[in-house]
C-alpha positions in Angstrom: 10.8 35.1 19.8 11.6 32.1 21.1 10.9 29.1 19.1 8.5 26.0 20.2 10.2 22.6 20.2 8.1 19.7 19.5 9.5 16.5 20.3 8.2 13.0 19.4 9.5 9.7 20.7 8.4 6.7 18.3 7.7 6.4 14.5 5.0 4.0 15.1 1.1 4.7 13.6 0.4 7.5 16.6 4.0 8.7 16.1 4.3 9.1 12.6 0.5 10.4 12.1 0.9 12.9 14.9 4.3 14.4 13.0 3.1 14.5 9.5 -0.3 16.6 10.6 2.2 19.1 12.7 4.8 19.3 9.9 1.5 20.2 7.5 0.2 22.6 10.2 3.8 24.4 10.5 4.9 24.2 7.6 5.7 27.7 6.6 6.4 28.5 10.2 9.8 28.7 11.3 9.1 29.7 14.7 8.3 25.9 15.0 10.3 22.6 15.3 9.8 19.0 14.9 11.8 16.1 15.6 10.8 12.4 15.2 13.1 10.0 17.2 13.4 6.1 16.5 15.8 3.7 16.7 14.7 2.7 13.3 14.9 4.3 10.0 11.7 2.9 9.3 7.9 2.9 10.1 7.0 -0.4 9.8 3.5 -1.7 9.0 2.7 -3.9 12.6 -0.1 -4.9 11.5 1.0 -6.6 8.1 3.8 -8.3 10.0 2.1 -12.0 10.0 2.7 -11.7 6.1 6.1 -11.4 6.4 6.6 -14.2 9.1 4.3 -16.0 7.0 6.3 -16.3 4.2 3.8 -14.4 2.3 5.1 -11.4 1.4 8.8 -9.9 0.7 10.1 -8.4 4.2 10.4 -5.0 2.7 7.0 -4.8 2.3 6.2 -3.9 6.1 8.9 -0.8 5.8 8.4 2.7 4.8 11.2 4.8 5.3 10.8 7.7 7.1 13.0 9.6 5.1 10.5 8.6 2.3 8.2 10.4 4.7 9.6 13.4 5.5 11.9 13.8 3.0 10.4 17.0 1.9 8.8 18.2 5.3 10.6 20.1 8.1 10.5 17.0 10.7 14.1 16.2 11.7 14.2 12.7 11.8 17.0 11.1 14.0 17.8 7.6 14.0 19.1 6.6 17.6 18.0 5.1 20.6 16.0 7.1 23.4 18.3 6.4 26.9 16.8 8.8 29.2 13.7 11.1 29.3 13.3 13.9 32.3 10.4 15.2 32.2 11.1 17.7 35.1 14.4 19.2 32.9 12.1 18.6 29.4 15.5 16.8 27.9 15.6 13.5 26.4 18.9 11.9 26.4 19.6 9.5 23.4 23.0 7.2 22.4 24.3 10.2 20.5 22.6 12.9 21.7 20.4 15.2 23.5 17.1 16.9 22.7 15.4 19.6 25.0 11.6 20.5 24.2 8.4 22.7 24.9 6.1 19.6 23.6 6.7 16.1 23.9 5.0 13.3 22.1 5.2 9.6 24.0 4.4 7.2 21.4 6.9 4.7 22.0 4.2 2.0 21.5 3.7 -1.4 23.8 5.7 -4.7 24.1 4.9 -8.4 24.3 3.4 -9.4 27.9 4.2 -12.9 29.0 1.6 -13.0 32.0 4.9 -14.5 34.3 4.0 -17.6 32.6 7.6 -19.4 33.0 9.6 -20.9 30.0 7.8 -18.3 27.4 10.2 -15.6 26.9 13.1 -18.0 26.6 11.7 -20.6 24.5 8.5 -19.0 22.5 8.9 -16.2 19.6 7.3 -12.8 19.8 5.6 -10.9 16.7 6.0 -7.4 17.9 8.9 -6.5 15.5 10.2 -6.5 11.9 13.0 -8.5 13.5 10.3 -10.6 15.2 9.2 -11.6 12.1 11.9 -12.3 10.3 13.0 -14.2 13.2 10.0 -16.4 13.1 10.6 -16.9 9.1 13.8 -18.4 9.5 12.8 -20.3 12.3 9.7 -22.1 10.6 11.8 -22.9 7.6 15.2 -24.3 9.3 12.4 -26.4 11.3 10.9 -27.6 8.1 15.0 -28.3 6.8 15.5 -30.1 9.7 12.5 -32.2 9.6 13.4 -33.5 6.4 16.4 -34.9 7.4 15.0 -36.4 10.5 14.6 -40.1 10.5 13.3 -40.6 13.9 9.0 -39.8 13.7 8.8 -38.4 16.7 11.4 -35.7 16.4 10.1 -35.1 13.3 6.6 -35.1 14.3 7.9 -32.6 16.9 10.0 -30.0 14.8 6.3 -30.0 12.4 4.4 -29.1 14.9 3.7 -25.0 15.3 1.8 -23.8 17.9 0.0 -20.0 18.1 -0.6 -18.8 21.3 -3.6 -16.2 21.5 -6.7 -16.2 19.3 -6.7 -12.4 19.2 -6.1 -10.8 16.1 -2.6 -11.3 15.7 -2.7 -14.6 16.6 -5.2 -15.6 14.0 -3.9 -13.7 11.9 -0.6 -15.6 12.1 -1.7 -19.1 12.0 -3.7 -18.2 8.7 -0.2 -17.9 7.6 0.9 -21.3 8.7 -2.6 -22.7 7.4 -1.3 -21.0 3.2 2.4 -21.5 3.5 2.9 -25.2 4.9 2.0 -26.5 1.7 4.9 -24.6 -0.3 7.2 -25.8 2.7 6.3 -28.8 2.6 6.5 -29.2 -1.0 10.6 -27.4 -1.2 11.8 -28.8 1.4 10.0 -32.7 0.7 8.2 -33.1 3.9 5.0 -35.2 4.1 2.2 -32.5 4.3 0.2 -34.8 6.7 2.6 -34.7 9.3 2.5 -30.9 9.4 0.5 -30.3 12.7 -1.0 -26.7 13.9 -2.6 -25.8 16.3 -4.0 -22.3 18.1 -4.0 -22.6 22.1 -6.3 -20.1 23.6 -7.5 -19.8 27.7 -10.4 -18.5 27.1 -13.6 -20.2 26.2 -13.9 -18.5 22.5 -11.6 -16.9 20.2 -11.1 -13.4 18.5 -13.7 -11.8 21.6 -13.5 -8.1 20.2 -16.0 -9.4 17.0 -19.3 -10.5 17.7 -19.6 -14.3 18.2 -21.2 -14.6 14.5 -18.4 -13.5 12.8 -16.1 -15.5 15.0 -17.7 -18.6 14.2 -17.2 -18.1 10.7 -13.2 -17.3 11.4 -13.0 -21.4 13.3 -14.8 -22.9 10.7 -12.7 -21.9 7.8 -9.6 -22.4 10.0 -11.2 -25.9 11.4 -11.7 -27.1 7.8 -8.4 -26.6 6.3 -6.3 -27.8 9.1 -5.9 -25.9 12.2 -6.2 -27.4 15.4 -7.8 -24.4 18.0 -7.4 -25.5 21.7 -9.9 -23.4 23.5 -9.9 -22.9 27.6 -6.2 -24.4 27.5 -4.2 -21.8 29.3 -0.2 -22.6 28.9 1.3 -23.2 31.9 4.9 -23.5 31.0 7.3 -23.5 27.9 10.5 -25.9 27.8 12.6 -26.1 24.6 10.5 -28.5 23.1 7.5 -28.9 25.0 4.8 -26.7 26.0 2.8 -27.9 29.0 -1.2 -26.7 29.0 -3.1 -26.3 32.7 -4.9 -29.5 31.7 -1.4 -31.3 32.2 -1.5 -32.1 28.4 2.3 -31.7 27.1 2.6 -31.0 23.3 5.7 -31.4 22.1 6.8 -28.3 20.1 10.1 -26.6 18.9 8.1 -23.9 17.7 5.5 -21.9 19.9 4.4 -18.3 18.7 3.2 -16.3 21.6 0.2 -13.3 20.6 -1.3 -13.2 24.4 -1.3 -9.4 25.4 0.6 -7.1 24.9 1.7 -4.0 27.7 2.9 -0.9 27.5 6.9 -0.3 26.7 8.0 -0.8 29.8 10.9 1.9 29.6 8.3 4.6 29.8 8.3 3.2 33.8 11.6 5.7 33.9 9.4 8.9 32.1 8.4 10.1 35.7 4.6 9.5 34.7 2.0 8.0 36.4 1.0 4.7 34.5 -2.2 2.8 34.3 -3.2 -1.0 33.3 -0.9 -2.6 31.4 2.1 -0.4 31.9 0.7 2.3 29.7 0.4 6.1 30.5 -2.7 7.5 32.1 -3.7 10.2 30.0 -6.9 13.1 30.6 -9.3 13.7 28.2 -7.3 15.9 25.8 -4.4 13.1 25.9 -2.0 14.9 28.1 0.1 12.4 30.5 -1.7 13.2 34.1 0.2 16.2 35.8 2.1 17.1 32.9 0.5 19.8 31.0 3.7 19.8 28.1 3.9 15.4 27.8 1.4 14.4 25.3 1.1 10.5 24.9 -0.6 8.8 21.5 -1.0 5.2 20.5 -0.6 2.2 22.9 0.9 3.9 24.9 -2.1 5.8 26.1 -4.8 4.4 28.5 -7.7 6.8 28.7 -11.2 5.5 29.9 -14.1 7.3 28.2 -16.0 4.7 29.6 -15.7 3.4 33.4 -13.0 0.4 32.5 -13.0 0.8 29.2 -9.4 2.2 28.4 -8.5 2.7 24.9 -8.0 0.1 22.7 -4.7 -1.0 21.2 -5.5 -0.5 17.4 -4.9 1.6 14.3 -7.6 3.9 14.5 -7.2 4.9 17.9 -3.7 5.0 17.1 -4.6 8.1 14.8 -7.2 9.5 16.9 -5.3 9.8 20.0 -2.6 11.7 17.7 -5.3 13.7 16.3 -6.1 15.0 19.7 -2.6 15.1 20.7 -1.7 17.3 17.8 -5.0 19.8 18.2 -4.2 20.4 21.7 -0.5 21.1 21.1 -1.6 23.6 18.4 -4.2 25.1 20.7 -1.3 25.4 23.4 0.7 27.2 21.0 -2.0 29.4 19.8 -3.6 29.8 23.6 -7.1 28.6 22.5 -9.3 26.2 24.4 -7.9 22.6 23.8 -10.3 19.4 22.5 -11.2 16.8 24.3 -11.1 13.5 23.1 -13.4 11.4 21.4 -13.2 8.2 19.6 -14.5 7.0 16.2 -14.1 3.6 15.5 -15.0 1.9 12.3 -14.8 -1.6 13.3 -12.6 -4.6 12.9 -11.2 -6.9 10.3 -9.3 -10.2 10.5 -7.8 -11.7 7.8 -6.7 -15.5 7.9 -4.1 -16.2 4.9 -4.6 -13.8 1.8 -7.5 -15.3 0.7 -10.5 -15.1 3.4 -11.1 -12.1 6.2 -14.2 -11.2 8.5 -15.3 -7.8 9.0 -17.6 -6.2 11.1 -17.3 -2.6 9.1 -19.7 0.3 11.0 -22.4 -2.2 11.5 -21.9 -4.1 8.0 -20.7 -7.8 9.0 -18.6 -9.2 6.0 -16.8 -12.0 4.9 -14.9 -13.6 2.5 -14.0 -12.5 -0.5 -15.7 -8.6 -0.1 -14.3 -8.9 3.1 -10.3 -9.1 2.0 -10.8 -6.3 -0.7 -12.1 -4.0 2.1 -9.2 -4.5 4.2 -6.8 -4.2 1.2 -8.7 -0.7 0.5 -8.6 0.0 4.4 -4.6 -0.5 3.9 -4.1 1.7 0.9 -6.1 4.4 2.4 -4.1 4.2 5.4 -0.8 3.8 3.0 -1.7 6.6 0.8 -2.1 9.2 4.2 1.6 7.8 5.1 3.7 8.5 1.9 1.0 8.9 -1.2 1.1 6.5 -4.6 4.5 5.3 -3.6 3.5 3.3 -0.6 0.1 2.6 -2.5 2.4 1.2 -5.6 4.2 -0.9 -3.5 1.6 -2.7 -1.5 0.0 -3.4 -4.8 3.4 -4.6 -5.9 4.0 -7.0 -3.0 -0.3 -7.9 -2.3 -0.8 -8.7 -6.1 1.5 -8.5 -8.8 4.5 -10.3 -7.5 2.4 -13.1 -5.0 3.4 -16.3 -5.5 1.4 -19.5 -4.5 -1.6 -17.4 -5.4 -2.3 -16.3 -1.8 -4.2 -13.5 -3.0 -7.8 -12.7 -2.7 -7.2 -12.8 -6.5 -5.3 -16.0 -6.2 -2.7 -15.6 -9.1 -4.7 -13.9 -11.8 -3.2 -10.5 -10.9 0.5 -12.3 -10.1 2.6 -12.6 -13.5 6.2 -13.2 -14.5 5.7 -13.4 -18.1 8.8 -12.3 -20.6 8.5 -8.9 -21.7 10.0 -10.2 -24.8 6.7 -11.4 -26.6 5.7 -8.0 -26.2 8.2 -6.2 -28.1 6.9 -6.9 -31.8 3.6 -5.9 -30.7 5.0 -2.7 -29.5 6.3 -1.8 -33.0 3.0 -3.0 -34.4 1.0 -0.7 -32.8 3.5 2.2 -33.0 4.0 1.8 -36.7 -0.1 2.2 -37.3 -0.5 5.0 -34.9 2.4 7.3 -36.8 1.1 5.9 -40.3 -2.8 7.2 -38.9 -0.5 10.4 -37.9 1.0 10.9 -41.0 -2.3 10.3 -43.0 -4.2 12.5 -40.9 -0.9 15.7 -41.4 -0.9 14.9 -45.3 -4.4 14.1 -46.2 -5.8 11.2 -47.6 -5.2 12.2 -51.2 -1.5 13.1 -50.7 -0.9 9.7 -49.1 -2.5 7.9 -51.8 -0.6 9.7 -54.3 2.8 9.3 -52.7 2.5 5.4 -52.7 1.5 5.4 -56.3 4.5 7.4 -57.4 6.8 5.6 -60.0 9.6 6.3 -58.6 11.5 7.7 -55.5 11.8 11.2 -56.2 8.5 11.0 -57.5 7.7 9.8 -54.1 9.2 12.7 -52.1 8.1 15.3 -54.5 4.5 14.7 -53.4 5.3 14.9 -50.1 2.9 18.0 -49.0 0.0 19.0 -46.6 -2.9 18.1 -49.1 -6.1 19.9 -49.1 -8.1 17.3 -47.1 -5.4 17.6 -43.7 -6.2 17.6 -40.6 -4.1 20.5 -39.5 -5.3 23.2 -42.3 -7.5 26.1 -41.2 -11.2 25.2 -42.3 -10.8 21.5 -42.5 -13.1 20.2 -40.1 -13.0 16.4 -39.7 -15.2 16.1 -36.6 -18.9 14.7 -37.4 -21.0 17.1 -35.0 -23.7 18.7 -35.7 -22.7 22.0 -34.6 -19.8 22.0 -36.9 -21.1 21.0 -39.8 -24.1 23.6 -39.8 -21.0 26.1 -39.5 -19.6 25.1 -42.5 -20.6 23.3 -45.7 -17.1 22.0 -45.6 -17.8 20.1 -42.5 -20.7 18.7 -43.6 -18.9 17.4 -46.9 -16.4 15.9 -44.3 -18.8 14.5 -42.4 -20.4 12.4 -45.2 -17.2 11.4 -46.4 -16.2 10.1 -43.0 -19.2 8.0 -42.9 -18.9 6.6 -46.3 -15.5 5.3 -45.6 -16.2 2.9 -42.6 -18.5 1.8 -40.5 -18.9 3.0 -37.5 -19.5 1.0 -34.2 -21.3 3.8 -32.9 -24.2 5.4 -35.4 -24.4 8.3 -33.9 -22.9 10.2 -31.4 -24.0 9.6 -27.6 -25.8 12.6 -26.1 -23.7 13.0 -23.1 -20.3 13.1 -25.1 -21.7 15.2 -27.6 -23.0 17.7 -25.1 -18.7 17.2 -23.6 -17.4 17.4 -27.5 -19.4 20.8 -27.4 -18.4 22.6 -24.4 -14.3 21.4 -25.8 -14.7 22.4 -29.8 -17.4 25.2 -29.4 -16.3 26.2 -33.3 -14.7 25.2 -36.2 -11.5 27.2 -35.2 -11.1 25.2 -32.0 -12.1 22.3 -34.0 -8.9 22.1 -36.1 -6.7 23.3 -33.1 -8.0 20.2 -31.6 -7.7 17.7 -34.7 -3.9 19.3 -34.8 -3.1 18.0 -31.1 -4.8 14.8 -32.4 -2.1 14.8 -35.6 0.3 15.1 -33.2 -0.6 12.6 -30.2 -0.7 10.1 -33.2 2.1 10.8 -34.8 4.2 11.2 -30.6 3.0 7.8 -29.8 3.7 6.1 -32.8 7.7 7.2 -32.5 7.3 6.8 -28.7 6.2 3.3 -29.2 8.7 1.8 -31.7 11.4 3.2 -29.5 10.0 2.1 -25.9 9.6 5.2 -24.9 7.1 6.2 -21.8 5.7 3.3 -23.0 2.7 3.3 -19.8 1.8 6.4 -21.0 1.4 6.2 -24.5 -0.2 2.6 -24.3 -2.9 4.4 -21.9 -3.5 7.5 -24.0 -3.6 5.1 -27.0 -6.2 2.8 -25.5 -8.2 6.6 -24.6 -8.2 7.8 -27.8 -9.4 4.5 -29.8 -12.7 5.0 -27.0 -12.9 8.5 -27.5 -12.9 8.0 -31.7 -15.8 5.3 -31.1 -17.6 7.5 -29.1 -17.4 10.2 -31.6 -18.8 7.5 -34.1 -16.1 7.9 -36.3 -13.9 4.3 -36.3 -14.7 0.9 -37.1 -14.6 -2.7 -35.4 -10.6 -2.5 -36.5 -10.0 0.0 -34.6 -10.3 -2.4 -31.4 -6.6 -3.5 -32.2 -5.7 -0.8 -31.1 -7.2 -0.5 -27.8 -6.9 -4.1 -26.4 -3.1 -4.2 -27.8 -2.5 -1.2 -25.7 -4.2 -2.6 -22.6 -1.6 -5.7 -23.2 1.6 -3.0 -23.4 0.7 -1.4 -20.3 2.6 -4.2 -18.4 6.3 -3.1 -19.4 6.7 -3.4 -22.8 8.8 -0.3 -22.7 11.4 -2.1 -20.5 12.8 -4.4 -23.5 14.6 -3.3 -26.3 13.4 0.0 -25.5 14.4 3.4 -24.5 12.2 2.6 -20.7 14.9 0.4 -20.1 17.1 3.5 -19.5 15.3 6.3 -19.3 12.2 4.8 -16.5 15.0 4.3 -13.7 16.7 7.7 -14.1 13.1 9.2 -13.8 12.2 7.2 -11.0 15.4 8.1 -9.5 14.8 11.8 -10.2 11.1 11.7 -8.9 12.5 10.2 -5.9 14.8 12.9 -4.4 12.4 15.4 -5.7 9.6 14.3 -3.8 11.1 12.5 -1.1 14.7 14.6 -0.7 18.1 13.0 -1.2 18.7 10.0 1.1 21.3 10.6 3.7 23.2 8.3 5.8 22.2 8.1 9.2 25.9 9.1 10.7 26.0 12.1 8.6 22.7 13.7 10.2 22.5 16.6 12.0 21.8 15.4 15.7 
C-alpha cells in the first residue's frame, strides 16, 4: 500500500494547527506522512509582535520553535524556502529540495499591501515579521539616540515624531506601544518627553471598524488622553524619507512612519496555478479546497471563502484554526472515502489591547474593558499557547508578560515583576527545613523518646535513647489522627485524641464536614490510618533534608505550604504553625537556586525534560530533506 503524503507549506496559526491535529490523528499510522515546510525554524506569535517592536517584551518571546512542537510527533519539519509549487506534477520545489504529495496544505499566510501609494515601501516599516519588528525596535531607538544629539529643533522635532498608519488592530495595537515605551526612551537616552510627538493617520472616518463604535470610543479616549495624536479621514498620499504628505496637502515631517493598512495575500501563491480571489488570496469551496483542485487544501489568510455574499473570511486567529479544522477533516475524510465537512465559522469576537495595561473586548456578546479586558486576552493567549506546545509555552509567556516586565507595563503593573536576590532567602530555607525534619523526627521517635534524649547527661546517654518510643507515629495501633471514626475503633485513638487537644490549640475546633467526610473515604481504619501518618513521618522528615540542601526546592515549599492547610483542617495545629505556610509561599520563588543543590540539579532536569518531551534539537543542515 501505497502511503499518503501530506504536505504543508507555512508554520503560521493555520499551518501549524492544521499539522499538529494530523500528526495526533496519524499518529500510530505509518501508512501516513507529514511534512511542515518554512523558511523559519520558528512559529512566531504575529499577533504579539507590537510587544516586541514596542520595546515591551524580550524578542524571543514571539518564537516557538517548531522543533519544540514536533519534537516528539511524526511531522518532518524542514527549514528551507519554498521556490516552486506545480500543482499539476503535485511537487514543490524548495532551495534544497523537492517534496512530491497526495495532500497539500497552502498556508503560506498574507503580506503587507501598500495600496500603490508611492514612497511607502521604500521609506515606511512593515509589522508583518519577527524581523519587521525587530527592525522597527532598532529603528525607534537609534531615532531617539539621534535626537539627543541633535541641536537643531526641527530635526529633532522631526526624528521624535512616529507616525502609525492604520487604526486597525495592528495599528492600534502598535502605537499603544509607542504611547508605554516613550517615556523609558525618553528617560535613557535624555530626550525632553514633550517633544515626543505621535500620531495614528487613518482614511477612514473612524478607527478599529471591526468593534462596535462603543467600544471604539473607549479605545480613542484612552489613547487621546495620554498622548496620541489620531488623524482621522487623512488618507497618505505619499512617503519621502522624512516627510509623509496626507491628501489634505498637510506634510508631517517624519523619519519614522509604521505602515498597518491592509494586508494581501502572499503574493508568491500567484505562481501555485490557482485561481485567486480579493486581495491575492486563494478562492477556496466550502470544505476549503483551492477551486478545481480536489488534493490543494488552503488554511489561514490565505483562504478567501464567502459564507456570506462579500463577506470572505476574515484575516484572524480563530478563523486561522477553523479553516485548518476543516482542511484537516476533509483530508481525513479523503483518506478514509467518507463524506467531507463543509465549513462553518465560529467566532468569539475581538480584543485590542493598547500598551499592557488597558484592552477592549467585545467577547461573544460581553463588551469589556480595561482591566477584565487585558486578563481575558492574556487567558485567550495561554489557551491558545498551551494548544501549541503545552506548559512550556504557557511558562514562558508568563515569564516574559509578568515576571520579568519592566516599567510595569503589565495589567499587574510591577507587582508580579521582581528581581530580588535569592540570597535573603537562603537562611529562611534552612529555617524551615530544620523544623520540618525536627517535626519528622519527633513524629518517627515519639514525644517521650525526644524529650528524653535531650535530657540525657551525656552523649552516649544521648544516643542510647535513640529508639521508636511507644507514642510514634509509625507503630501499628498508634493512631494520631482526631476523627471520630478512629477513635471509636480504638480506645487508643481516643486517648490520642485528647492528648492532641490538650497540647495546643487548635485554629480549627473541630473538623470541617466536607474534609472529614474526604479524611474518611482516604483512612477508612486505623490500619490505613498509621500507613498514612508513616508517609506523613516521612514527607516531614524528605522536605526537611530537601530544604536545608536546596533540593526541588518548588516542590517541597508547595507540599509544605499543603500540608500546614491540611493539619489545620484536621484541627490538629496551632496559630504557629502559619510559619510554616507563609515561609513556604515566600520559597516558592527560587530559593533552591542559591547555595543549594537547584542550582545544579534544576538545569540538568530541565535539560533532560526537554529532549524527552520535545526530542533532541538538531541542526537544520543535518535534517533529512
Amino acid at each position: 500500500m501505497s502511503k499518503n503524503k501530506i504536505l504543508v507549506l507555512g508554520a503560521g496559526y493555520g499551518g501549524v494547527h492544521a499539522a499538529k491535529k494530523l500528526a495526533k490523528k496519524y499518529k500510530k499510522n505509518n501508512d501516513v506522512e507529514i511534512t511542515l515546510i518554512d523558511k523559519n525554524p520558528y512559529h512566531t506569535l504575529m499577533t504579539e509582535l507590537h510587544e516586541v517592536a514596542g520595546g515591551r517584551v524580550h524578542p524571543e518571546s514571539v518564537q516557538v520553535e517548531l522543533c519544540k512542537i514536533f519534537g516528539k510527533t511524526k511531522v518532518n519539519v524542514v527549514t528551507d524556502l519554498i521556490e516552486k509549487v506545480d500543482t499539476d506534477k503535485k511537487l514543490v520545489k524548495t532551495t534544497h529540495g523537492e517534496f512530491s504529495y497526495d495532500y497539500l496544505i497552502v498556508g503560506t499566510g498574507s503580506e503587507p499591501a501598500f495600496f500603490g501609494v508611492p514612497g511607502v515601501k521604500e521609506n515606511g516599516f512593515t509589522l508583518w515579521s519577527f524581523e519587521d519588528a525587530m527592525k522597527i525596535r532598532h529603528h525607534i531607538e537609534d531615532m531617539f539616540a539621534k535626537a539627543s544629539l541633535e541641536r537643531n529643533e526641527k530635526k529633532r522635532r522631526a526624528m521624535l515624531t512616529f507616525i502609525v498608519a492604520g487604526s486597525g488592530f495592528t495599528g492600534i495595537e502598535m502605537a499603544g506601544e509607542l504611547l508605554e515605551w516613550k517615556s523609558r526612551l525618553a528617560r535613557e537616552y535624555n530626550v525632553d518627553e514633550s517633544e515626543v510627538t505621535l500620531k495614528v493617520v487613518e482614511a477612514m472616518g473612524t478607527i478599529l471598524n471591526m468593534l462596535d463604535r462603543k467600544q471604539a470610543d473607549k479605545a480613542e479616549k484612552y489613547m487621546v488622553k495620554h498622548g496620541m495624536e489620531i488623524l482621522k479621514n487623512s488618507p497618505i498620499v505619499e512617503v519621502t524619507e522624512d516627510q509623509v504628505i496626507l491628501k489634505s496637502g498637510e506634510k508631517i515631517d517624519t523619519r519614522t512612519l509604521i505602515w498597518t493598512c491592509g494586508i494581501q495575500g502572499n503574493q508568491d501563491a500567484k505562481e501555485y496555478g490557482l485561481e485567486t480571489a480579493r486581495a491575492g488570496r486563494l478562492q477556496t469551496n466550502e470544505f476549503m479546497q483551492a477551486v478545481g483542485k480536489k488534493d490543494v487544501f488552503v488554511v489561514g489568510d490565505m483562504a478567501y471563502f464567502e459564507e456570506e455574499p462579500g463577506k470572505g473570511t476574515p484575516q484572524i486567529v480563530e478563523a486561522a484554526e477553523q479553516t485548518a479544522n476543516t482542511a484537516v477533516k476533509n483530508i481525513i475524510a479523503s483518506i478514509e472515502n467518507k463524506e467531507m465537512e463543509k465549513f462553518k465559522s465560529s467566532y468569539h469576537g475581538f480584543m485590542v489591547s493598547i500598551g499592557g495595561r488597558y484592552c477592549v473586548a467585545n467577547l461573544m456578546g460581553v463588551k469589556l474593558s480595561g482591566f477584565i479586558a487585558m486578563v481575558m486576552k492574556h487567558l485567550v493567549n495561554m489557551y491558545y499557547l498551551w494548544g501549541v506546545n503545552n506548559i512550556n509555552a504557557v511558562y514562558n509567556y508568563l515569564q516574559h508578560e509578568f515576571f520579568t516586565m519592566e516599567d510595569k507595563r503589565s495589567v499587574m503593573r510591577g507587582h508580579l515583576s521582581s528581581k530580588a536576590n535569592r540570597l535573603w532567602l537562603v537562611p529562611l530555607r534552612v529555617y524551615i527545613g530544620c523544623l520540618w525534619l525536627i517535626e519528622g523526627l519527633k513524629k518517627l521517635l515519639g514525644d517521650s523518646t525526644w524529650e528524653s534524649m535531650w535530657n540525657a547527661s551525656s552523649i552516649n546517654g544521648f544516643f542510647n535513647k535513640i529508639t521508636i518510643g511507644s507514642d510514634s507515629w509509625v507503630k501499628a495501633g498508634n493512631v494520631k489522627m482526631p476523627f471520630a471514626w478512629l477513635q471509636d475503633a480504638t480506645s487508643g485513638a481516643s486517648a490520642a485524641g485528647e492528648a492532641a487537644t490538650e497540647t495546643l490549640t487548635p485554629i480549627l475546633k473541630e473538623v470541617p464536614g466536607w474534609y472529614s467526610a474526604i479524611m474518611e473515604i482516604m483512612m477508612p481504619n486505623p490500619e490505613v490510618a498509621v500507613w498514612f501518618q508513616r508517609i506523613v513521618v516521612l514527607m516531614e522528615i524528605g522536605m526537611g533534608l530537601c530544604l536545608i540542601a536546596g533540593l526541588f526546592t518548588f516542590i517541597c515549599s508547595a507540599v509544605s505550604a499543603g500540608m500546614t492547610v491540611n493539619f489545620i483542617l484536621c484541627a490538629m495545629a496551632g496559630w504557629d504553625i502559619l510559619w510554616f505556610t507563609f515561609g513556604s509561599i515566600a520559597l516558592m520563588g527560587g530559593a533552591g537556586r542559591t547555595f543549594g543543590l537547584d542550582y545544579y540539579v534544576m538545569p540538568w532536569i530541565t535539560k533532560l525534560a526537554d529532549n524527552f518531551w520535545h526530542g533532541k534539537k538538531t541542526p537544520v543542515y543535518k535534517k533529512a530533506q
